[in-house]
Structure formats: C-alpha cells, structure tokens
C-alpha angles and dihedrals in degrees: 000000000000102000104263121233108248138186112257074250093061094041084060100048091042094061094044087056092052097054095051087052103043096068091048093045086047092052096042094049082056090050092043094047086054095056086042091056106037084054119099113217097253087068093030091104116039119034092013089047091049083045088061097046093044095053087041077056093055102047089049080056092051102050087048090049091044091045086052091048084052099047092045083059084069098254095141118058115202124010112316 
C-alpha cells in the first residue's frame, strides 16, 4: 500500500493506533509461531491452515475495534 497523506491529526491517531496494536500483533505472531512449529508436516496444511486464518482474521477484527475505540475518544474531528 503507497503511504497515504494524513492531517497532523491522523497522523496522530494513526500512530496511537499503532501502538495499541503492536503489542497485540506482537503477542499474536508469537502465538502463531508457536501453532506453526508444534505442528508435524502431515497437519501442517487443513485445520492448522484454517487456525492461522482464523487468528489473521482476529487480529483484523481487532485493529478495526481498536481504530473505532479510538475514534469514540474523540481523535477524529469532522466525518472521517
């Protein structure tokens, strides 16, 4: 994605944003490394597979709950 031009106020908001989700993406890619590597190649692809997607899925859910909290605090003036 081409970096996008944003407001001093975005930019803001983007980065608090960010920093809320960096600590939940770095706990989830641990999480995720840890399925990846207790799994023997004959499960590797299927239900480990759908695992991944499903927690990919989660966190996606979580950055866009987590953009909407932030947006409720009053971080965006106007109609985004």
């Amino acid at each position: 994605m081409a970096d996008l031009a944003l407001t001093p106020e975005q930019e803001a908001q983007a980065q608090r944003i960010a920093a809320i989700l960096g600590k939940k993406v770095q706990e989830e890619t641990l999480q995720l490394a840890r399925l990846l590597a207790s799994q023997p190649d004959s499960t590797f692809f299927g239900k480990t597979e759908f695992d991944v997607r499903d927690r990919v899925h989660d966190l996606g859910a979580h950055a866009f709950a987590t953009a909407l909290n932030e947006r409720k605090k009053g971080g965006t003036k106007g109609r985004a």
